[in-house]
Backbone as CSV, one residue per row, in Angstrom:
resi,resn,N_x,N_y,N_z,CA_x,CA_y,CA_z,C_x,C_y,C_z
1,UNK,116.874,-193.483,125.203,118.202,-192.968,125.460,118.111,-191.947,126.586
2,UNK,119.133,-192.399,127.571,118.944,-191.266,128.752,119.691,-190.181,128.328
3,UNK,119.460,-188.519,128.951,119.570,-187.646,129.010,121.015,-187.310,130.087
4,UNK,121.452,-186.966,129.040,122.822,-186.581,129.959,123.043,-184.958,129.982
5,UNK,123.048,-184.379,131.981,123.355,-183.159,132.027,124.876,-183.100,133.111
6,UNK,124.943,-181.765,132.907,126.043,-181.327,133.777,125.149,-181.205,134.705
7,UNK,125.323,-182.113,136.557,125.097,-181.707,137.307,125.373,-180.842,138.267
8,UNK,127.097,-179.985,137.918,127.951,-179.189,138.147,127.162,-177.543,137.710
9,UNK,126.078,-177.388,136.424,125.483,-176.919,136.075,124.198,-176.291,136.716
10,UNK,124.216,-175.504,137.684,122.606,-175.618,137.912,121.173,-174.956,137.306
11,UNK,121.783,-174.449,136.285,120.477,-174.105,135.219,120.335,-175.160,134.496
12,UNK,120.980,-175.959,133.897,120.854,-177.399,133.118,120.460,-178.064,134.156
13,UNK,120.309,-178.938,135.321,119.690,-179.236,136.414,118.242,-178.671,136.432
14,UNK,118.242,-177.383,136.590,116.749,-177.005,136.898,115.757,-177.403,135.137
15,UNK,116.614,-176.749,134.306,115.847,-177.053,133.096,115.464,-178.672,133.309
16,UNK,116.071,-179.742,132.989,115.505,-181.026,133.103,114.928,-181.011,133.971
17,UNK,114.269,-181.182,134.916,114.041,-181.534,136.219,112.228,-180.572,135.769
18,UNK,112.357,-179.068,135.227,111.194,-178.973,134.869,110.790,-179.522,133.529
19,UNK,111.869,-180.067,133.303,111.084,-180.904,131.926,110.518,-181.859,132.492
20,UNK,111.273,-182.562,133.472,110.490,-183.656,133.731,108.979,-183.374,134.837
21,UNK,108.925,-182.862,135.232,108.327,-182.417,136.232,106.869,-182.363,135.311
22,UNK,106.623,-181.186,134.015,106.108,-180.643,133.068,105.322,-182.310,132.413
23,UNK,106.431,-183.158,132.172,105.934,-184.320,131.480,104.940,-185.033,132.394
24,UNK,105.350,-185.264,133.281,104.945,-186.231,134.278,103.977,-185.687,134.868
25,UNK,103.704,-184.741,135.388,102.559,-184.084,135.930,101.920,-182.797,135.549
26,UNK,102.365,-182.532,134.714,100.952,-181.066,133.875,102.174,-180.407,134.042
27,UNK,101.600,-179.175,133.474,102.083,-177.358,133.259,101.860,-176.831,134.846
28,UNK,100.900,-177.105,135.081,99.762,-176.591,136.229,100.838,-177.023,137.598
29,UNK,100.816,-178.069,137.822,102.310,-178.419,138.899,103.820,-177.944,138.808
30,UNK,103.992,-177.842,137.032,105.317,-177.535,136.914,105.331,-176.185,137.570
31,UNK,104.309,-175.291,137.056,104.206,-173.790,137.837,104.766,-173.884,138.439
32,UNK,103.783,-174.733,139.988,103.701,-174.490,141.156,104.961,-174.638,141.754
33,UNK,105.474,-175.860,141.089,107.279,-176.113,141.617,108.021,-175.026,141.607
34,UNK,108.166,-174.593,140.442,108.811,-173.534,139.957,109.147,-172.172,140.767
35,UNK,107.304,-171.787,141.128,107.295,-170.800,141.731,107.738,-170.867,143.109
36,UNK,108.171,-171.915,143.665,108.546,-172.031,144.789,109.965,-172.364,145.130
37,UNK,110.566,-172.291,144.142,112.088,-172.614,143.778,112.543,-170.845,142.984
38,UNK,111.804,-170.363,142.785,111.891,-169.474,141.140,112.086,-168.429,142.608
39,UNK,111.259,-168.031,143.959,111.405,-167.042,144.605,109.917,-166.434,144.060
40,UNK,108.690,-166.529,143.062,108.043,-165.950,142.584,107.109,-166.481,142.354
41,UNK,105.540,-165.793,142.994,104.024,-166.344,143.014,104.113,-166.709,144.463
42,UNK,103.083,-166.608,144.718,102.881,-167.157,145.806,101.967,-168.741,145.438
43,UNK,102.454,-169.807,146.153,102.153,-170.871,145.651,100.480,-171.014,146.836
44,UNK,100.910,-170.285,147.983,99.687,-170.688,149.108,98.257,-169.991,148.337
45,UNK,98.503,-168.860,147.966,97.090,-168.134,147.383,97.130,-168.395,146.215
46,UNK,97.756,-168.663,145.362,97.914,-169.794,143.575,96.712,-171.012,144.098
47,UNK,96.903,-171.502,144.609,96.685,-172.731,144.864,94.757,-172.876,145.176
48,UNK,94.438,-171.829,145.287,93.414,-171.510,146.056,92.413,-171.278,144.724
49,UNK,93.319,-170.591,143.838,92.254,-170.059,142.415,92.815,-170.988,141.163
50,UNK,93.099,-171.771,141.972,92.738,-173.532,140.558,91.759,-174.119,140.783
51,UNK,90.633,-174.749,140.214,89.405,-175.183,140.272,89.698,-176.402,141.178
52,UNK,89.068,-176.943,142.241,89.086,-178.041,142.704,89.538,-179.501,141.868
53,UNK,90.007,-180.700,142.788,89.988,-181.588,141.649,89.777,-182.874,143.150
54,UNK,88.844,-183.574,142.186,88.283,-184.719,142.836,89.588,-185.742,143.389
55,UNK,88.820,-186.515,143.917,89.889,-188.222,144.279,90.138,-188.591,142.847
56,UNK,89.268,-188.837,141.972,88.815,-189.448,140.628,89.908,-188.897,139.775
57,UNK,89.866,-187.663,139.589,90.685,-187.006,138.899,92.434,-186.788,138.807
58,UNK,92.439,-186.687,140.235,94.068,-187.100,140.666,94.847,-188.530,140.515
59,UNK,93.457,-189.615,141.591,94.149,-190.864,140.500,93.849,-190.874,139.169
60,UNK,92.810,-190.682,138.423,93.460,-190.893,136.768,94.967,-190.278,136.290
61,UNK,95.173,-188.957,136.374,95.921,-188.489,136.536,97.365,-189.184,137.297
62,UNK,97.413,-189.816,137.846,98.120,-191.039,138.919,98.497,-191.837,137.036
63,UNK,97.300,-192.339,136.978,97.478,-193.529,136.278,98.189,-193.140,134.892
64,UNK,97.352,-192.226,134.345,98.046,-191.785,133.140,99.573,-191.819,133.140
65,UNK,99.787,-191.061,133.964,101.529,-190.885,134.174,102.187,-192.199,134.437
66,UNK,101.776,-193.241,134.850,102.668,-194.088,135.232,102.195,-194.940,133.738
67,UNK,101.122,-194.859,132.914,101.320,-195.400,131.982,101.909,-194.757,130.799
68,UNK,102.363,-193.928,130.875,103.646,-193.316,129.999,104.982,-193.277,130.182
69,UNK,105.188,-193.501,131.595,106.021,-194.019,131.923,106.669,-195.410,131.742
70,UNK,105.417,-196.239,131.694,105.804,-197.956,131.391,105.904,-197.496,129.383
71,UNK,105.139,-196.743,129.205,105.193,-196.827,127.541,106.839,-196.457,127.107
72,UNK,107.076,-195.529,127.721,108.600,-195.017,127.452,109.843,-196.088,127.832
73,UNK,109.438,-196.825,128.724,110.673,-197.852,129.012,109.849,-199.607,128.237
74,UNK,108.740,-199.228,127.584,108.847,-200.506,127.091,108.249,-201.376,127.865
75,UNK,107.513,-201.173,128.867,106.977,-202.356,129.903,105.410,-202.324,129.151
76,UNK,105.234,-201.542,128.376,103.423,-201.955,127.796,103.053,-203.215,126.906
C-alpha cells in the first residue's frame, strides 16, 4: 500500500523522503542528506571520518537494496 502525503506540506515531504532515503540506503547516507538540506554538519569533513568502503562493499550494498525493493513489490 502506497503512502500518501501532503505534498503542500513540507515537513511531511521531508519526513518520507528520509524515511525512504534511511530504508534504501543506511542511517549513514540518510545523515549525510540531511545534513545538507538540515543547514547542519558539514558533509565535506563528515565524509572524511567514515571508514573507507571498497567497490565490493558499495555494490553489495547496490544489490541488497534493489533486492528489497523487488521483495516489497513482489517481483522475488
Amino acid at each position: 500500500m502506497a503512502t500518501v502525503i501532503d505534498v503542500g506540506n513540507p515537513i511531511e515531504v521531508r519526513e518520507a523522503v528520509l524515511r525512504v532515503v534511511n530504508e534504501q540506503l543506511g542511517p549513514d547516507v540518510a545523515q549525510a542528506f540531511m545534513g545538507q538540506y538540515a543547514g547542519t554538519g558539514d558533509f565535506t569533513a563528515e565524509k572524511y571520518d567514515r571508514p573507507p568502503r571498497d567497490f565490493e562493499e558499495i555494490t553489495a550494498r547496490v544489490k541488497e537494496a534493489g533486492e528489497r525493493l523487488r521483495a516489497r513489490r513482489g517481483l522475488t
